[in-house]
BALO-928395 format. One record per residue (C-alpha): x, y, z. Coordinates in steps of 0.02 Angstrom, whole numbers, always signed. Each point is the difference from the previous one (the first is absolute). Layout:
BEGIN
> X;Y;Z
...
//
This chain:
BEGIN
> -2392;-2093;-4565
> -153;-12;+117
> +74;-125;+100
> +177;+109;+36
> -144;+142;+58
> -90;-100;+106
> +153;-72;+98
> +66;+202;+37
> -190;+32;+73
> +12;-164;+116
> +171;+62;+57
> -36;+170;+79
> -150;-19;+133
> +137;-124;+71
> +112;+113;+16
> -108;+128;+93
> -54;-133;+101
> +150;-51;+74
> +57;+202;+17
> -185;+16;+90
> +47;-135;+103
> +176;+72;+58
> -84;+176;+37
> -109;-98;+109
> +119;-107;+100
> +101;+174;+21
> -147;+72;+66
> -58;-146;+98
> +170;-10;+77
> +6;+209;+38
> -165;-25;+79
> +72;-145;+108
> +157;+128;+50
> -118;+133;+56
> -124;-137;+92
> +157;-59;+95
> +77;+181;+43
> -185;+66;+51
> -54;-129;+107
> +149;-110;+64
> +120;+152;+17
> -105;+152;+2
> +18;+12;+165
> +201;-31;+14
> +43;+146;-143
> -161;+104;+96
> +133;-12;+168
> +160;+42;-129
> -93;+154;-70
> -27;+66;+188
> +166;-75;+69
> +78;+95;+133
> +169;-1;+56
> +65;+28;+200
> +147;+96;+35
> +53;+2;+191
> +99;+156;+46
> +53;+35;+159
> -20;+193;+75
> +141;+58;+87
> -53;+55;+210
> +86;+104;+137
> +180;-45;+78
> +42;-58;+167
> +32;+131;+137
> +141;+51;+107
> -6;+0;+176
> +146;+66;+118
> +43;-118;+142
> -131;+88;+108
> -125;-18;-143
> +4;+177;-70
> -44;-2;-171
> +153;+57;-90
> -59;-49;-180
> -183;-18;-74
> -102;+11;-148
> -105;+162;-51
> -174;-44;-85
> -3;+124;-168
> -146;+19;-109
> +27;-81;-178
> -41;+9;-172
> +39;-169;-95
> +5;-84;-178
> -20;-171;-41
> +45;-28;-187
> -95;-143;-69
> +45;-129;-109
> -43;+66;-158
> +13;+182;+26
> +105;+102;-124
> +61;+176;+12
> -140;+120;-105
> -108;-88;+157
> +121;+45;+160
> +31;+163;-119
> -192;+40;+15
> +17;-49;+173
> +128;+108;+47
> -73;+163;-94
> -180;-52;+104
> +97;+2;+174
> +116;+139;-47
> -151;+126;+26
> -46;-84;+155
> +179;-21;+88
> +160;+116;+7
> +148;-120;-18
> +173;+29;+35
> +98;+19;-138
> +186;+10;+86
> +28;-184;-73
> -29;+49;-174
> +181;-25;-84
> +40;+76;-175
> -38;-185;-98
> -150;-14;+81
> -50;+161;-82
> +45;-53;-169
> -99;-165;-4
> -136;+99;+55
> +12;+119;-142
> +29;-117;-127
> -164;-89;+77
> -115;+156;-6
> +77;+73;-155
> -16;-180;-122
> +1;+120;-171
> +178;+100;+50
> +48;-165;+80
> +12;-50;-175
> +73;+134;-72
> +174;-54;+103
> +11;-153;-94
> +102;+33;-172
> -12;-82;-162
> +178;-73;+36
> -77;-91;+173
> -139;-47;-101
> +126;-92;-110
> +124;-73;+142
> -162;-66;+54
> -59;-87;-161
> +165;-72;-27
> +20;-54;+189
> +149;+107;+38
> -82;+83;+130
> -149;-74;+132
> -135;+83;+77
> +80;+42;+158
> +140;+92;-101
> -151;+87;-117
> -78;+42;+160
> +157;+57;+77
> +32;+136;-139
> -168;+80;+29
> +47;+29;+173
> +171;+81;-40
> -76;+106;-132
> -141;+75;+134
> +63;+177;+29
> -13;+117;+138
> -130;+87;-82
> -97;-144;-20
> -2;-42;+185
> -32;+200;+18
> -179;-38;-79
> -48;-134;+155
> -109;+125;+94
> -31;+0;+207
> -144;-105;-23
> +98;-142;-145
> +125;-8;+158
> -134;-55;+132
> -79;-125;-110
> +204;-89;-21
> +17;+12;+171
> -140;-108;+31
> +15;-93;-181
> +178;-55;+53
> -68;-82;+153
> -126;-79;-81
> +135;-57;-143
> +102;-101;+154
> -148;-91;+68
> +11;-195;-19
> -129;-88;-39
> -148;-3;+112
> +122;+59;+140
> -64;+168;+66
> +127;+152;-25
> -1;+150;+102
> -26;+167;-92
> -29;+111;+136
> +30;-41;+192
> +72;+178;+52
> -97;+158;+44
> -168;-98;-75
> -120;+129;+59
> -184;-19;+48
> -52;+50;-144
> +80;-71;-158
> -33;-178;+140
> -200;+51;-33
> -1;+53;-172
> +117;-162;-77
> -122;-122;+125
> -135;+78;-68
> +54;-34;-193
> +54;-147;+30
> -97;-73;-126
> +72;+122;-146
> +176;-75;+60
> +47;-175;-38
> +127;-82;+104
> -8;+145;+104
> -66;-17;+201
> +29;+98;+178
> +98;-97;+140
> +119;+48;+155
> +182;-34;-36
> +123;+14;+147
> +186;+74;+2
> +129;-21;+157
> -21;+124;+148
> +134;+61;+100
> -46;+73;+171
> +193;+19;+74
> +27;+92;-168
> +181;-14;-65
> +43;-111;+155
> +98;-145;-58
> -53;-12;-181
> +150;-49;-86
> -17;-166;+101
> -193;-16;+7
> +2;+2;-193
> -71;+29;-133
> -169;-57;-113
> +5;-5;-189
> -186;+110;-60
> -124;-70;-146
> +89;+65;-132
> +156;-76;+30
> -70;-176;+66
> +123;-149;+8
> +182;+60;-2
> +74;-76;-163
> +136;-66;+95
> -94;-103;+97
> -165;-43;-130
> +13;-164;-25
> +21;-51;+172
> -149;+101;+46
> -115;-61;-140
> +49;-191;+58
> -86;+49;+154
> -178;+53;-78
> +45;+179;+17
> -57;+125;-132
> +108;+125;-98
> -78;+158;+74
> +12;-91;+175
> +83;+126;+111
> +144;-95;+94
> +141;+64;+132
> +140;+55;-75
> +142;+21;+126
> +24;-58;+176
> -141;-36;+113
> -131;+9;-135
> +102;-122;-120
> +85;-102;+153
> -187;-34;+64
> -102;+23;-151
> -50;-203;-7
> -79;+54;+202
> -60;+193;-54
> -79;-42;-189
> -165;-104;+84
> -147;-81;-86
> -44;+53;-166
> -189;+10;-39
> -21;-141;-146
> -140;+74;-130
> -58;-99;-137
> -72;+108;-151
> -110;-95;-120
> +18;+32;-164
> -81;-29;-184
> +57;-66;-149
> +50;+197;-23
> +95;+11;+143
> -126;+138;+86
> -25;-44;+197
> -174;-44;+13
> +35;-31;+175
> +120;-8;+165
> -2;-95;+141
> +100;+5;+153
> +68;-184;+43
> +94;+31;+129
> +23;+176;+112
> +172;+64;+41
> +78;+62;+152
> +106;+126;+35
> +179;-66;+31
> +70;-56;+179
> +92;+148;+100
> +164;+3;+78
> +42;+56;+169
> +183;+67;-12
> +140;+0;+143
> +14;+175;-26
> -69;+117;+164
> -48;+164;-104
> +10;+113;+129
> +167;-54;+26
> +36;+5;-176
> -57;+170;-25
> +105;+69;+134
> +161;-79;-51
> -51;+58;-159
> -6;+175;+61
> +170;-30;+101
> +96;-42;-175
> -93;+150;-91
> +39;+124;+114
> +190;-58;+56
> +29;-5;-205
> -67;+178;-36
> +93;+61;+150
> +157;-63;-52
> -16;+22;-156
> -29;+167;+37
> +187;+16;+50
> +67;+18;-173
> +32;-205;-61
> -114;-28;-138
> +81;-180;-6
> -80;-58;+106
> -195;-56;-75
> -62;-125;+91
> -16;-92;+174
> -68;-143;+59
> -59;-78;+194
> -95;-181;+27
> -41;-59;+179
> -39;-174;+7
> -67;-132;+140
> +156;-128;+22
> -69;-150;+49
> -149;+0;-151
> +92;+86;-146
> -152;+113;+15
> +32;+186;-88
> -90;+118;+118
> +59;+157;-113
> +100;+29;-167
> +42;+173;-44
> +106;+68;-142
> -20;+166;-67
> +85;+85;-157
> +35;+157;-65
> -71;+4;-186
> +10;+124;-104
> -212;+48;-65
> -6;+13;-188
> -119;+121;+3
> +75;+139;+130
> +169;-58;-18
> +18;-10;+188
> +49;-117;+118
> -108;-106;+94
> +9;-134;+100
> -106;-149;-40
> -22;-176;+75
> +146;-135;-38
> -44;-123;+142
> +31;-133;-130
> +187;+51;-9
> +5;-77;+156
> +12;-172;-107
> +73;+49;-162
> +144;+112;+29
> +153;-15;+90
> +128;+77;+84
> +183;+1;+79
> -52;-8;+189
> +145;+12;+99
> +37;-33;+175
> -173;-73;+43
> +63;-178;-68
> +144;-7;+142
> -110;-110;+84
> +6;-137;-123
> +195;+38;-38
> +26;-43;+195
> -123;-139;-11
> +99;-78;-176
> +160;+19;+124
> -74;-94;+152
> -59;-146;-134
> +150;-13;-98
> +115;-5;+138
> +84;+169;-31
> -69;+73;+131
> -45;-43;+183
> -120;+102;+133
> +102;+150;+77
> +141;-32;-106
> +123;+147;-1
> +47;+87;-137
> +99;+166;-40
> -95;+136;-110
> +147;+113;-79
> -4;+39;-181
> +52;-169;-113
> +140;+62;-149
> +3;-134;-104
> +78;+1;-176
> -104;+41;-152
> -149;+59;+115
> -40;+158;+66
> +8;+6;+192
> -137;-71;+96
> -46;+82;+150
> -132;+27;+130
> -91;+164;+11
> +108;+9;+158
> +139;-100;+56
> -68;-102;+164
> +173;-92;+49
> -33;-181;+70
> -187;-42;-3
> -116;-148;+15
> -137;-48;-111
> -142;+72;+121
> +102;+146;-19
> +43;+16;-182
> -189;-21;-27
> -50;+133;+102
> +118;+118;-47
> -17;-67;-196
> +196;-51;-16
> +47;-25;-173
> +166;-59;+24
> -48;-124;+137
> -133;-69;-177
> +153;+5;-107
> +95;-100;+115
> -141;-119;+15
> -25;-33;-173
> +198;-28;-62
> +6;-122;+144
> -144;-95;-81
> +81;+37;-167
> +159;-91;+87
> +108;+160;-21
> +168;+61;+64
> -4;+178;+32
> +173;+100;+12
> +5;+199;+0
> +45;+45;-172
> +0;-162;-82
> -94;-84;-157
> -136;-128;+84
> -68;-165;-70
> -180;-68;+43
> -99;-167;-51
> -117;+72;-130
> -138;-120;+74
> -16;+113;+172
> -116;+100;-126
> -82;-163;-14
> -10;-24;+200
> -59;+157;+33
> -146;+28;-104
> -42;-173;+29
> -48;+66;+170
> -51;+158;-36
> -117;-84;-100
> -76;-91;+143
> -35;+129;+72
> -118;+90;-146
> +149;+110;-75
> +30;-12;-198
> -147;-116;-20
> -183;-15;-32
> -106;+27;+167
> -139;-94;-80
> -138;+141;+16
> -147;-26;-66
> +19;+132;-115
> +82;-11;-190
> +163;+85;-96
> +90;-37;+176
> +180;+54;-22
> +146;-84;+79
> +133;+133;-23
> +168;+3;-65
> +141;-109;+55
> +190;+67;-48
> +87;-100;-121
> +182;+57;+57
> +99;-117;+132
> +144;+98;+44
> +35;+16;+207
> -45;+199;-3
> -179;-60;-82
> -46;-153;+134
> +37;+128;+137
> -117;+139;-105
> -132;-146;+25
> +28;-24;+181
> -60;+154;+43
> -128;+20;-123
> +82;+109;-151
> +7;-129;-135
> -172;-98;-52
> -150;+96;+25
> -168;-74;+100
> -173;+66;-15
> -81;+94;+161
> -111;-170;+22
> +159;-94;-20
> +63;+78;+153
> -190;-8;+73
> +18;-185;-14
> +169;+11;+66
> -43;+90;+166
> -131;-114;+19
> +113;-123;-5
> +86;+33;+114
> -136;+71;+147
> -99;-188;+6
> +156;-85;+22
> +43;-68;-169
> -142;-43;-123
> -1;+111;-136
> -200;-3;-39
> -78;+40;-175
> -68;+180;-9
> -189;+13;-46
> -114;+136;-29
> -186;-96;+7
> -44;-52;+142
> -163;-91;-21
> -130;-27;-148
> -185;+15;+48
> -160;-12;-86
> -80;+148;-93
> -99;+102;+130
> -159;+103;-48
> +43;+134;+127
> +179;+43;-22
> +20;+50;+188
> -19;-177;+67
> +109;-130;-110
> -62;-172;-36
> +51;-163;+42
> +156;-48;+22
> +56;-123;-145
> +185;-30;+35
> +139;+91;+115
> +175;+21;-59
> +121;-87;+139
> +178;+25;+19
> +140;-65;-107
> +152;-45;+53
> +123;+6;-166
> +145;-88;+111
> +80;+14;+172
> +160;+90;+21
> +149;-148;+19
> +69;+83;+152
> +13;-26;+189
> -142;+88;+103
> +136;+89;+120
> +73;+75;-155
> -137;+99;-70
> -48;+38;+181
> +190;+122;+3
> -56;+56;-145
> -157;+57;+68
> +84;+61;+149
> +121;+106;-113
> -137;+62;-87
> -75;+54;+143
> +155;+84;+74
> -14;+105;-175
> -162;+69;+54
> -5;+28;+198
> +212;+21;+50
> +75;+146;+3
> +128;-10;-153
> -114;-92;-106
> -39;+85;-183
> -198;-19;+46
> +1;+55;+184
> -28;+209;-32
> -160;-74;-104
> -76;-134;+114
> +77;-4;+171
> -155;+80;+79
> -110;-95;-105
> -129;-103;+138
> -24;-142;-107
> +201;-76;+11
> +57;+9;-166
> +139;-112;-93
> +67;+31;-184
> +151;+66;-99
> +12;+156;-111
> +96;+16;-190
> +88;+120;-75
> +77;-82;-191
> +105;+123;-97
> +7;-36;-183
> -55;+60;-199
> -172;+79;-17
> -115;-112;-110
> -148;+86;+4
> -102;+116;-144
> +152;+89;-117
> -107;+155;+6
> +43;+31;+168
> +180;+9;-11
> +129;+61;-122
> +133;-132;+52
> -79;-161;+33
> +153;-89;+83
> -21;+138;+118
> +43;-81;+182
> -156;-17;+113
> -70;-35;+153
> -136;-117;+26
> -73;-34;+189
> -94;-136;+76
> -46;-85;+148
> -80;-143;+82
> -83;-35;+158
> -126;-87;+125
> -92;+22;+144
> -17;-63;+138
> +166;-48;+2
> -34;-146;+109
> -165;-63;-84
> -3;+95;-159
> -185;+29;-88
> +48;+111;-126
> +163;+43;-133
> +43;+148;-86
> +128;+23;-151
> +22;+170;-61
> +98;+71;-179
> +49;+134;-48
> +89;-2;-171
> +133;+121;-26
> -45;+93;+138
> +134;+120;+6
> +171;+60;-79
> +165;-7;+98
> +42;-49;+165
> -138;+62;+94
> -159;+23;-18
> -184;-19;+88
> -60;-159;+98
> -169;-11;-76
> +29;-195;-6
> -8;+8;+187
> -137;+128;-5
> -125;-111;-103
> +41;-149;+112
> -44;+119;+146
> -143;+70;-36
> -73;-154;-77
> +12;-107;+133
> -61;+113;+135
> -170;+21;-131
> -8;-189;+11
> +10;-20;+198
> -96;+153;+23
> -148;-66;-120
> +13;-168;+93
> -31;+112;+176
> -141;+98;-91
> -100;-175;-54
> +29;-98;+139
> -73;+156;+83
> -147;+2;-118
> -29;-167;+25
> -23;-38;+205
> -106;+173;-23
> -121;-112;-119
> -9;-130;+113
//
C-alpha cells in the first residue's frame, strides 16, 4: 500500500512541470510576437494608423467667349458670388442636417426647386418617431417574411405622409431643405453649389466668418453665361446645362470617359454643344488628402485651370440685329392684316465664296404661358431644322437640270399656255406669256415653260387633253441635281439636328412638274442659302459655317487672344455643268431683278449695288401649329426669295421665307420686302465701317 502512494506523489509535480513549461513557451513566444511587431514593424502599422488617402478632383472654370466677326463680345461669363459644399467621404445626413440648420440662419435660399417628394423625405427625416408610426404591423410582417424590401417599406411611408403632415414643415423647416437638398446631391469631395444667385454682402460675411462652425462648407465666385445682344440669336448660340442638372443623361457616359464630372456644366444645344470640346477649357486638378476617416486634412492644387478657348463667329451683329429688326417688324405688320397663319419668318445673308453666315434671323410668334399673348421670340435655328415648299426660286436649277440633261438648250423657245392633261388639274402660269425663252421664263417666273422642261427630261409626249406617260427616274435626274446644288440635302453646317426636308414620294407627271417649280419637296431657308450661293461663285456649293476662328482665352475680353486655328472654306463638290450655262442663269436672274417685266424689278431696280436673284410664291396645305387654324388642309401661300449682290462680283446672298404668308391669290410681298431692306442694311453698314475705318487711320 505505501508503495501504490508513493508512485501517485512522484506523478503529479511532473505534470505541473510540463503544464509550467507550456505556459512558458506560450509566453515566451507572445513576448517574441510583441518584440517583432514593436520594433521591426512598429513603424509600418505607426504609418497604417495615420494613412492618408489622395483623391484628385477636378473644379470646374469659366467657358470660352464669343466674339462677333469684328470682335464684339456677343457671349461671356458673369463672375457670381458662391456658397459651396463639399460632402466628405464619411459624412452622413444628421451631419449635412446640422449643417444645413447652422447655414439656414445665416443664408436665405431659394426654395422654388423644392418638389412635393422632396418634402416628404424631409419630414420623415425630421419627424423619425411619426416616421414610424406609417409603418404597419402588416409591413412589419411582409418585411420579416421577405415579401416586401426596404425600398417598398420606405415607399409606403411616403404615400401615407398627408397634407397635413407637410402643413406642419414651417417657413424656416423649408429653408433648411432647400439647402439640405443641395447638400444631399453633392458627390463626393466635388464642391456643389447652394447658393450662386442674389448672394448678398452680407450672408457672403457672416457664412466666411463661420466657416469653421460649417463643415464642407466655403465662399468662392461661380460664373453663369452673359448675354450682352440680349435675345439676339439665342436659339442658335445655345444653351448651358446649370449645377444642378450637370451631365445630360443622354450623353453621361460619353462625358464621364472624358474626365468630366457629373455636376460639370456642359452645352447643351448648338454652338455650346457643337463647340463644347473648344468652349469647356482647363479644369483646375485639386488633390484633397484624406485620413483613414475620409476627412480632408488637406488640398492641394496640382495643376491650375484655364478658362476655355473663345470663338470668333461669322456672324456681323450689327448686321444681325438689323435684319433681325427687318423680320420682326415686316411679321407684326403683316400679321397685323388679319392672317394669324402666318407665325414665323426667316432671312440669312451669307458671303458666297467662304460659306461664311454674316446674319441668321428667324423670328416666331409664340404664344407666353403666362399672359397668354403672342410674342415673337427668336427661331434663327429654324433656319436649319425646318422646311418648307419654296416655289419658284428653284427655276434656276430646273433650267440648269434641262441644259445638263439635254432637254433643254440656251434661248430655247417654248410656248407658256395652260397644259390640260388627263387626270391632272391644269397647269398654268400666273399669266399666259405666249412663246418665250428661258432668260425670259425666268424673269417673268413661267411655270409652264418649267413644266415643259421637266416632261421633256421625263421623256414625255404632251397632247391637249390626253393621258401622259413619263420615266419615273426623271424624279431621279432631277433631284440628283437639285441636290448639287444644296437643295433636299445636308449643307454640312457646323451646327447639329440639321434637317434635309421632305422629298414627295408620288411619281405621277402632274407631281414631277409640282417639283419643277418648287411645290412638291420642301428645302430649308439655308438650303436655298446654299443654293444661291451656288449659284453667285460660279458653281461650288461651299459648306456653311458659323465659327470663324478659335483663339486663346483673353484676360480682357475687349482684345481677343491668339489666334489658334482659322476655319477655311469648304468646297462640298463642284456643280457638273458648263461655265456658260450657269452664267444665263445668272444673267436671267439678273433680268428678274433690274428689267422691266421681271417679278423683282418694282423691289430692286433702283437698288445701287446691281442686284441678281429670283422670288417664290408655292401654293399648297398649311402645316404649321393646329391652333392657328380650324381647317388645317387650308390652301396657303408661302413666299420666298433669293438673291446676290453685286451681280457681277457678288460678296453677299440673301434667302428670305415666309411660311404661309398669305391666303388666296394675292397677298403682300414681304418676301421682297425683307430681301430689300436687308440688303441695303448690309451695304449701308459696309459704307458706314469702311468710313469709320480710313477716319482711324
Amino acid at each position: 500500500m505505501k508503495k501504490k502512494t508513493n508512485k501517485k506523489k512522484s506523478q503529479t509535480p511532473l505534470r505541473l512541470t510540463i503544464l509550467f513549461f507550456v505556459i512558458f513557451l506560450m509566453f515566451s513566444a507572445l513576448i517574441l510576437r510583441l518584440g517583432t511587431v514593436q520594433i521591426i514593424y512598429g513603424d509600418d502599422y505607426k504609418r497604417e494608423v495615420e494613412r492618408t488617402e489622395d483623391v484628385t478632383v477636378n473644379n470646374s472654370v469659366p467657358r470660352g467667349r464669343m466674339y462677333d466677326r469684328d470682335g464684339q463680345v456677343v457671349v461671356d461669363n458673369q463672375a457670381l458670388d458662391s456658397i459651396t459644399y463639399t460632402r466628405s467621404q464619411n459624412t452622413d445626413t444628421d451631419e449635412m442636417l446640422a449643417v444645413a440648420r447652422k447655414l439656414a440662419t445665416m443664408i436665405d435660399p431659394s426654395t422654388d426647386k423644392i418638389r412635393e417628394r422632396d418634402e416628404k423625405d424631409f419630414w420623415l427625416l425630421i419627424h423619425p418617431n411619426q416616421a414610424k408610426k406609417k409603418i404597419t404591423k402588416e409591413d412589419e410582417q411582409l418585411f420579416a417574411e421577405e415579401k416586401i424590401d426596404d425600398k417598398e417599406v420606405y415607399q409606403r411611408q411616403l404615400d401615407r405622409i398627408t397634407k397635413k403632415d407637410l402643413a406642419t414643415l414651417s417657413k424656416k423647416d423649408r429653408k433648411v431643405l432647400a439647402i439640405f437638398r443641395e447638400m444631399n446631391g453633392a458627390k463626393t469631395l466635388t464642391p456643389q453649389v447652394i447658393k450662386n444667385k442674389d448672394v448678398t454682402e452680407k450672408e457672403i460675411a457672416i457664412v466666411s466668418e463661420h466657416l469653421d462652425d460649417l463643415p464642407g462648407v466655403n465662399v468662392t465666385v461661380d460664373w453663369e453665361r452673359k448675354y450682352p445682344y440680349d435675345k439676339t440669336l439665342r436659339s442658335v448660340l445655345g444653351g448651358v446645362s446649370k449645377s444642378e442638372q450637370g451631365l445630360p443623361q443622354d450623353k453621361l457616359d460619353y462625358y464621364l470617359a472624358r474626365d468630366y464630372s457629373r455636376n460639370d456644366r456642359v452645352g447643351t444645344s448648338y454652338i455650346e454643344s457643337q463647340y463644347e470640346d473648344v468652349l469647356q477649357g482647363k479644369k483646375t486638378k485639386v488633390k484633397n488628402i484624406t485620413d483613414k476617416s475620409g476627412n480632408v486634412v488637406d488640398s492641394k492644387t496640382i495643376s491650375a485651370g484655364s478658362q476655355g478657348k473663345d470663338l470668333m463667329l461669322t456672324i456681323d451683329i450689327d448686321l444681325q440685329e438689323a435684319v433681325d429688326q427687318i423680320v420682326s417688324d415686316e411679321l407684326k405688320a403683316k400679321r397685323s392684316q388679319g392672317n394669324t397663319l402666318m407665325d414665323r419668318a426667316f432671312a440669312i445673308m451669307t458671303n458666297p465664296k467662304t460659306g461664311e453666315i454674316l446674319a441668321m434671323s428667324g423670328k416666331q410668334f409664340v404664344k407666353d404661358e403666362k399672359t397668354g399673348k403672342q410674342e415673337i421670340q427668336d427661331y434663327a435655328a429654324g433656319n436649319f431644322t425646318s422646311s418648307y415648299v419654296m416655289g419658284s426660286v428653284v427655276k434656276g436649277a430646273t433650267v440648269l437640270t434641262g441644259y445638263q440633261t439635254g432637254a433643254l438648250r440656251p434661248n430655247d423657245v417654248k410656248l407658256d399656255t395652260p397644259l390640260k392633261i388627263k387626270g391632272t388639274p391644269v397647269k398654268k402660269s400666273w399669266k399666259s406669256m405666249g412663246y418665250i425663252n428661258d432668260l425670259t421664263a425666268l424673269k417673268q417666273s413661267s411655270n409652264v415653260y418649267m413644266f415643259r422642261t421637266a416632261l421633256d427630261i421625263a421623256k414625255a409626249h404632251y397632247v391637249p387633253g390626253k393621258s401622259i406617260h413619263i420615266d419615273p427616274t426623271a424624279f431621279d435626274t432631277m433631284r440628283y441635281f437639285y441636290n448639287e446644288f444644296g437643295l433636299g440635302v445636308p449643307t454640312g453646317i457646323d451646327l447639329p439636328n440639321e434637317a434635309t426636308g421632305y422629298i414627295g414620294p408620288e411619281r405621277g407627271p402632274g407631281k414631277l412638274m409640282d417639283l419643277a417649280i418648287g411645290q412638291y419637296d420642301t428645302y430649308t431657308p439655308l438650303q436655298l442659302s446654299q443654293y444661291i450661293s451656288t449659284i453667285a461663285n460660279g458653281g461650288d456649293r461651299i459648306q456653311p459655317h458659323i465659327v470663324k476662328e478659335i483663339h486663346e482665352p483673353s484676360r480682357d475680353p475687349k482684345k481677343m487672344g491668339p489666334l489658334i486655328d482659322s476655319i477655311q472654306p469648304t468646297v462640298l463638290n463642284t456643280v457638273d455643268m458648263k461655265k456658260e450655262w450657269i452664267e444665263r442663269v445668272q444673267t436671267g436672274f439678273k433680268k428678274v431683278m433690274q428689267e422691266q417685266g421681271g417679278t423683282g424689278y418694282n423691289a430692286f431696280h433702283d437698288a445701287s449695288y446691281n442686284m441678281a436673284g429670283k422670288s417664290g410664291t408655292a401654293q399648297g396645305q398649311y402645316a404649321g401649329p393646329k391652333k392657328n387654324v380650324k381647317n388645317k388642309a387650308e390652301d396657303v401661300i408661302t413666299l420666298s426669295a433669293i438673291g446676290y449682290a453685286p451681280a457681277d462680283n457678288p460678296e453677299v446672298t440673301i434667302a428670305v421665307v415666309v411660311p404661309w404668308a398669305y391666303v388666296g391669290s394675292s397677298g403682300h410681298s414681304m418676301n421682297m420686302d425683307i430681301a430689300r431692306k436687308a440688303m441695303d442694311t448690309y451695304f449701308d453698314l459696309k459704307e458706314g465701317k469702311q468710313t469709320e475705318k480710313k477716319e482711324q487711320e
